[in-house]
C-alpha positions as CSV (number, residue, x, y, z in Angstrom):
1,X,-42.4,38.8,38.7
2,X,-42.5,42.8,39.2
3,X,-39.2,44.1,40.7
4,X,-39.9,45.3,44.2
5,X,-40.1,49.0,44.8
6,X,-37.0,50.9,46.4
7,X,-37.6,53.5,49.2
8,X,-35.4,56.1,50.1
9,X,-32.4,55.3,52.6
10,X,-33.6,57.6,55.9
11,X,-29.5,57.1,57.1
12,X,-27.2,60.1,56.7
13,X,-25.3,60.1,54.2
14,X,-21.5,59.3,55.1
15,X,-18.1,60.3,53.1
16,X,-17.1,57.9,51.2
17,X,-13.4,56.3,51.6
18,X,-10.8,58.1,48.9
19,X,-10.3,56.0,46.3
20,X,-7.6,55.1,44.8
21,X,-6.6,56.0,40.9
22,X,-7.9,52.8,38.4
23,X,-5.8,51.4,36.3
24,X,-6.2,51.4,32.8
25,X,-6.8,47.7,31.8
26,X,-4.8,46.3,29.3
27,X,-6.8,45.6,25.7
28,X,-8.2,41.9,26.3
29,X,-6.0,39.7,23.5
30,X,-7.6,38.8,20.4
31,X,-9.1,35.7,19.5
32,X,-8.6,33.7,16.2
33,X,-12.0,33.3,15.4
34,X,-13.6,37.2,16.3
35,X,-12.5,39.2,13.3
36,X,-16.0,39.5,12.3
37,X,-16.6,41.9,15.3
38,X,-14.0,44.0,14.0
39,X,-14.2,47.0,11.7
40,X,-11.9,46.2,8.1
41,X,-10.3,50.0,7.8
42,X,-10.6,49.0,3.6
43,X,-12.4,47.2,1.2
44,X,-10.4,43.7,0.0
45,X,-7.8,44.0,-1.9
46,X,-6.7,41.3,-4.1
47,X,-3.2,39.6,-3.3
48,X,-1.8,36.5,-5.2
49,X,-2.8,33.1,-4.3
50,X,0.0,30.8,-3.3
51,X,1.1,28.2,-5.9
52,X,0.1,25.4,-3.6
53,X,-3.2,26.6,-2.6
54,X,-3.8,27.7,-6.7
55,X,-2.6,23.9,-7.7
56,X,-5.6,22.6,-5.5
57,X,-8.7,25.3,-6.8
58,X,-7.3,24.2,-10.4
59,X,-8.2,20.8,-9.6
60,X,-11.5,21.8,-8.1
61,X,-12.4,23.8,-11.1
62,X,-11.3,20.6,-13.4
63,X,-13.4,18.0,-11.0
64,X,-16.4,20.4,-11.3
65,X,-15.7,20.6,-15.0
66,X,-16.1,24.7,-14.5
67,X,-12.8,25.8,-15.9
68,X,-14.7,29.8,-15.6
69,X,-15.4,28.8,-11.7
70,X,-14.4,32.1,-10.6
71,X,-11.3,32.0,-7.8
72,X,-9.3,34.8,-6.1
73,X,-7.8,35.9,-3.5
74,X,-8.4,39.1,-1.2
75,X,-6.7,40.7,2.4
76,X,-8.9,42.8,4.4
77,X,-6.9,44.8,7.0
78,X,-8.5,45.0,10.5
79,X,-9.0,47.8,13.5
80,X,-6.7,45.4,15.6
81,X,-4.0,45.5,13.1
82,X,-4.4,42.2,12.2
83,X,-5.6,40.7,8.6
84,X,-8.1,38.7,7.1
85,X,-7.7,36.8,4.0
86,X,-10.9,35.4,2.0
87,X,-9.9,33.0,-0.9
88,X,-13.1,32.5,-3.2
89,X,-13.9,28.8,-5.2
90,X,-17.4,29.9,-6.7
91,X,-19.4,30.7,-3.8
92,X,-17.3,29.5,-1.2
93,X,-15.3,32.0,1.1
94,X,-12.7,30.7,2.4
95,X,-11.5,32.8,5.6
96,X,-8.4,32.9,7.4
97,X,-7.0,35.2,9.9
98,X,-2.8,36.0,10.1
99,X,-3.3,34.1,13.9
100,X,-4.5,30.8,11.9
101,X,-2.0,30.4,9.1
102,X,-2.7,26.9,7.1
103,X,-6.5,27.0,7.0
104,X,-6.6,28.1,3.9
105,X,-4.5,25.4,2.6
106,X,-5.7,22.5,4.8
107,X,-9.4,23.3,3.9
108,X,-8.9,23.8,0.2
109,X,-7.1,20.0,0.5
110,X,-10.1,18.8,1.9
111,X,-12.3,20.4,-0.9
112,X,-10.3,19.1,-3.2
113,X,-11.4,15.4,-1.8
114,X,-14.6,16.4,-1.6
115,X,-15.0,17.6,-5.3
116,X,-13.1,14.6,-6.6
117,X,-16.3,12.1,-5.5
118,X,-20.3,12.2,-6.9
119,X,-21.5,13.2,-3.6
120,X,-19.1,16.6,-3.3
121,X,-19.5,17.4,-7.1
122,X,-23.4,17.5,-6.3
123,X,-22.8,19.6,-3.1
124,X,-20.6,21.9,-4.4
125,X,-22.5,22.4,-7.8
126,X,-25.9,22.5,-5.6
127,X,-24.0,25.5,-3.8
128,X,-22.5,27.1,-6.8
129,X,-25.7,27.3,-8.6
130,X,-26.5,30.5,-6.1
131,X,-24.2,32.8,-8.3
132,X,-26.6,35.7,-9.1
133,X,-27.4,34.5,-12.6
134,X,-29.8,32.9,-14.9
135,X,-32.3,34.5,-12.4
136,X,-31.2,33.7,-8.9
137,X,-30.0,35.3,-6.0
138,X,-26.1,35.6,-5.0
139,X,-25.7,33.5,-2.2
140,X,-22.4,32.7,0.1
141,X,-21.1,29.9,2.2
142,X,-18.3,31.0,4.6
143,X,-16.0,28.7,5.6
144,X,-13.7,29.4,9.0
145,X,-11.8,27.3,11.5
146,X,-13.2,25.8,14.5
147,X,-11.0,24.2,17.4
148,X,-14.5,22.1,18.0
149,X,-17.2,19.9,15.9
150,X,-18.0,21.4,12.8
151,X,-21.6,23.8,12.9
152,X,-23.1,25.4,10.2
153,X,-25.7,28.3,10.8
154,X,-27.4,30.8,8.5
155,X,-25.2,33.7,7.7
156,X,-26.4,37.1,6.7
157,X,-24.4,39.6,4.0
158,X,-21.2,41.0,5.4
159,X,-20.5,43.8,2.4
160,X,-17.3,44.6,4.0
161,X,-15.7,41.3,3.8
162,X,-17.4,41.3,-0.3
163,X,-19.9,38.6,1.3
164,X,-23.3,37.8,0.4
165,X,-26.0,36.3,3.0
166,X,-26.1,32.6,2.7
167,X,-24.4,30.4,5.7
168,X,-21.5,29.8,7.5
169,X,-19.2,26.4,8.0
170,X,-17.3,26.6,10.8
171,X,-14.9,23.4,11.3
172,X,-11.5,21.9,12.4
173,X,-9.1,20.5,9.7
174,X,-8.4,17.7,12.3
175,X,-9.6,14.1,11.8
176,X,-11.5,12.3,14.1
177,X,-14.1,12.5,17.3
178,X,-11.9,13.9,20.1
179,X,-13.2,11.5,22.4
180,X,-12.0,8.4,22.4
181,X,-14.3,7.1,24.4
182,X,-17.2,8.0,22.1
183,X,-19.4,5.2,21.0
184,X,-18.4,6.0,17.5
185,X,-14.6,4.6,18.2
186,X,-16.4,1.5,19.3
187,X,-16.4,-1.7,16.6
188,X,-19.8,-2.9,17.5
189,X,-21.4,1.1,16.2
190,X,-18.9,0.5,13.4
191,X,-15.5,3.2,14.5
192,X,-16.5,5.7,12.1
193,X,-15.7,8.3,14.7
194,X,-12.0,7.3,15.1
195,X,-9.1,9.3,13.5
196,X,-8.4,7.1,10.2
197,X,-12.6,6.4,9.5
198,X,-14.1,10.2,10.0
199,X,-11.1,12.2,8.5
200,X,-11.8,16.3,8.4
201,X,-13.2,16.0,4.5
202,X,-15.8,14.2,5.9
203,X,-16.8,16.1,8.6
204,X,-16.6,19.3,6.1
205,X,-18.9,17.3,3.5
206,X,-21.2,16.6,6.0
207,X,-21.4,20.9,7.0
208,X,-21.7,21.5,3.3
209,X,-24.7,19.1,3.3
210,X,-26.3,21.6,5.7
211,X,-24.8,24.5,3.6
212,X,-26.3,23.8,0.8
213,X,-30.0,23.3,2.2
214,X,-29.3,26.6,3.7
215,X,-28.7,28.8,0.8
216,X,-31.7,26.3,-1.0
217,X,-33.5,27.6,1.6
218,X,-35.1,24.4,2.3
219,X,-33.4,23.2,5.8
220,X,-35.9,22.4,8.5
221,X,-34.0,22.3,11.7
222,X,-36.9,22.2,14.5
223,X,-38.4,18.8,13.1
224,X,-37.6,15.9,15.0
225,X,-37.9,12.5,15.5
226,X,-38.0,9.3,17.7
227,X,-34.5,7.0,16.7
228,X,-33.9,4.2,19.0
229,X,-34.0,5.7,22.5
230,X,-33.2,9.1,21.4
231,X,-36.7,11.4,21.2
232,X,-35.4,14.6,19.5
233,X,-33.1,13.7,16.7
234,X,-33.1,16.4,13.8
235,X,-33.9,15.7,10.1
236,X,-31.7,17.8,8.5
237,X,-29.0,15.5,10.9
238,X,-30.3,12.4,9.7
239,X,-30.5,14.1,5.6
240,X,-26.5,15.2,6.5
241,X,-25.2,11.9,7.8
242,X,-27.5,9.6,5.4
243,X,-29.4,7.9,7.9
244,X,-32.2,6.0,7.6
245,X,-34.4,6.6,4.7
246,X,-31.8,9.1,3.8
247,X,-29.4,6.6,3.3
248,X,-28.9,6.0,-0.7
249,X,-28.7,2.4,-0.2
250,X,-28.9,1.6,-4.0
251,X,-26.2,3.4,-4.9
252,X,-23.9,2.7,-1.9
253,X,-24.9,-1.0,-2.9
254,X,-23.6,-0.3,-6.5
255,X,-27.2,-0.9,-7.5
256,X,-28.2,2.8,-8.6
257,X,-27.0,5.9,-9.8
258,X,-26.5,8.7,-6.8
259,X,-29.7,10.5,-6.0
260,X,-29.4,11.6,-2.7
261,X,-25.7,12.7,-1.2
262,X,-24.9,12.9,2.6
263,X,-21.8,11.8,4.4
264,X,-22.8,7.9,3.9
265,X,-22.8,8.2,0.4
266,X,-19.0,10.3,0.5
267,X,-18.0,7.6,3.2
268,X,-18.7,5.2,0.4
269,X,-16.6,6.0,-2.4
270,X,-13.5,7.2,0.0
271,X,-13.9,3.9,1.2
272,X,-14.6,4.3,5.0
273,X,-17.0,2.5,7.4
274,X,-20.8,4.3,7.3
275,X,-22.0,6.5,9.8
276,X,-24.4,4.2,12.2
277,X,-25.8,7.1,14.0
278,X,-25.7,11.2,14.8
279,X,-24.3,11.8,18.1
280,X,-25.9,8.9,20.4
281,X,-25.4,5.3,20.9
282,X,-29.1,5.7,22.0
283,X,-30.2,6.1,18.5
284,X,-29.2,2.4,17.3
285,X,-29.1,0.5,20.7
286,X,-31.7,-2.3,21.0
287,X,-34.8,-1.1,23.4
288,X,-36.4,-3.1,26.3
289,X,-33.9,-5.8,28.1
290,X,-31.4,-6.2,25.1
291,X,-30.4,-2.8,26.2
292,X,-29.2,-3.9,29.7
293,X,-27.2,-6.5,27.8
294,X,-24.1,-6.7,25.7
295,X,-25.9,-8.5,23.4
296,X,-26.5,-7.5,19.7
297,X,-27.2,-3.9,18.5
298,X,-29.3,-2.8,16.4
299,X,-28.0,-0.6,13.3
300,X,-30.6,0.8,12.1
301,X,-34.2,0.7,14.2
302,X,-37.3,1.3,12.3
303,X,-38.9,5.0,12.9
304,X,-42.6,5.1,13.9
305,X,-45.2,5.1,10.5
306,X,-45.6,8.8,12.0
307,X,-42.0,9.7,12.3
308,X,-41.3,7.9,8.5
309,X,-43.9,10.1,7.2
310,X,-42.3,13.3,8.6
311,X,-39.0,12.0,7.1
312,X,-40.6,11.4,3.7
313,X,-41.7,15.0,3.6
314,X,-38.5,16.5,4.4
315,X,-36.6,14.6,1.5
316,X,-39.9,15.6,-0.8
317,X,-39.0,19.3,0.1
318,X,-35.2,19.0,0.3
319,X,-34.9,18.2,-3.7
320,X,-30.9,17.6,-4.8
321,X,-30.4,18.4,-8.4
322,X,-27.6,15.9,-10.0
């Protein structure tokens, strides 16, 4: 709606009261997590990686069988006077601000049980194939601490910080759904969301999932579908937490070689309960008057022939190299 036109006050015009002198506010305190809105007053400088941290990219490099996987460390010095350290593992950057000492560390342990399983080796080698050779395109995935769930989003080139466009992992080292009144700490959905069954590796195997169909530039995030009694339930949530005809079911049933990884297939061979559904109880609960009930629940409800078909064509486009 048009803003409504203004007309000239016909009052005189009175003194105004004297006002008193403002005081200068004091700068508002820096958060962990907004370095990237701060100007670095140098380019990275490398620093030495500590012996614990260097002991865990060793063991990446050997479960990748990449012994030239190129790893270092940098320090960018911020406007605030704070500092930003960026450990590289191939194309991973690895950041931690001086207000969140231990990222580093705690992420490059979960890494570590990521790369030593077939699911992580065909993440990580899916994302380390964006180096900038044999013809393609450098490519980055950032990873930085988050207090909350873990969310991955496109990320474009930050030459400051030596980072190429690719996408960003933000997550928290922490195990577990915070809730624990979730449906996912409940036995009948399976508990996968409870402390000891959805430790942090998972939750940062599932974000690389994404990370990778990012920088393969294949992710669809818009396309939905009807799970259950949930309408809008993405495909690229369903690809990440192996649901449905994502799910790898011959080789979580020891019946096939791995062909497909998600979090289902990593919960797998670390041994923990699979991951019944995204974010809903909706998704797997039984429709019509079974759902008033306590009665039995329904794991894993059949999609419409509409809805399967728009699932086939996202794992058609969404190809994972072994």
């Amino acid at each position: 709606m048009p803003s409504k036109l203004k007309l000239p006050s016909l009052k005189s015009p009175t003194a105004s009261a004297p006002q008193a002198p403002s005081t200068p506010k004091s700068p508002a305190k820096a958060k962990p997590d907004d370095w990237y809105m701060k100007k670095p007053l140098s380019a990275p400088k490398p620093v030495s990686q500590p012996p614990e941290e260097k002991t865990l990219t060793d063991g990446i490099r050997r479960d990748l069988l990449s012994p030239g996987l190129p790893v270092r460390t940098e320090e960018v010095a911020l406007e605030d006077n704070r500092k930003v350290r960026i450990t590289t593992v191939g194309q991973l950057k690895i950041g931690e601000t001086d207000k969140q000492p231990g990222f580093t560390l705690a992420a490059l342990q979960d890494l570590k049980k990521i790369s030593s399983t077939q699911t992580g080796r065909m993440e990580l080698n899916g994302i380390n194939r964006h180096s900038g050779l044999n013809g393609t395109a450098e490519k980055h995935v950032q990873i930085w601490k988050k207090e909350e769930s873990g969310t991955t989003d496109k990320a474009g080139a930050s030459k400051a910080f030596g980072i190429q466009e690719g996408s960003k992992v933000e997550y928290s080292p922490t195990d577990g759904i915070p809730d624990p009144k979730h449906a996912s700490h409940k036995g009948k959905y399976g508990a996968w969301g409870t402390p000891q069954n959805k430790p942090s590796d998972s939750t940062l195997l599932h974000e690389l999932h994404h990370a990778r169909e990012y920088v393969d530039g294949t992710i669809d995030t818009k396309t939905t579908v009807k799970r259950g009694n949930k309408q809008d339930l993405s495909l690229s949530e369903m690809s990440a937490a192996g649901l449905d005809g994502f799910k790898d079911s011959a080789f979580i049933d020891g019946k096939g070689k791995l062909t497909r990884p998600s979090e289902n297939t990593y919960r797998h061979e670390q041994g923990l309960p699979q991951r019944t559904f995204y974010a809903d109880k909706a998704e797997v609960k039984n429709s019509g008057v079974n759902r008033l009930l306590k009665g039995s629940v329904d794991l894993e409800p059949k999609l419409s022939q509409e809805d399967a078909a728009k699932l086939a064509a996202y794992k058609k486009k969404t190809p994972v190299s072994g």
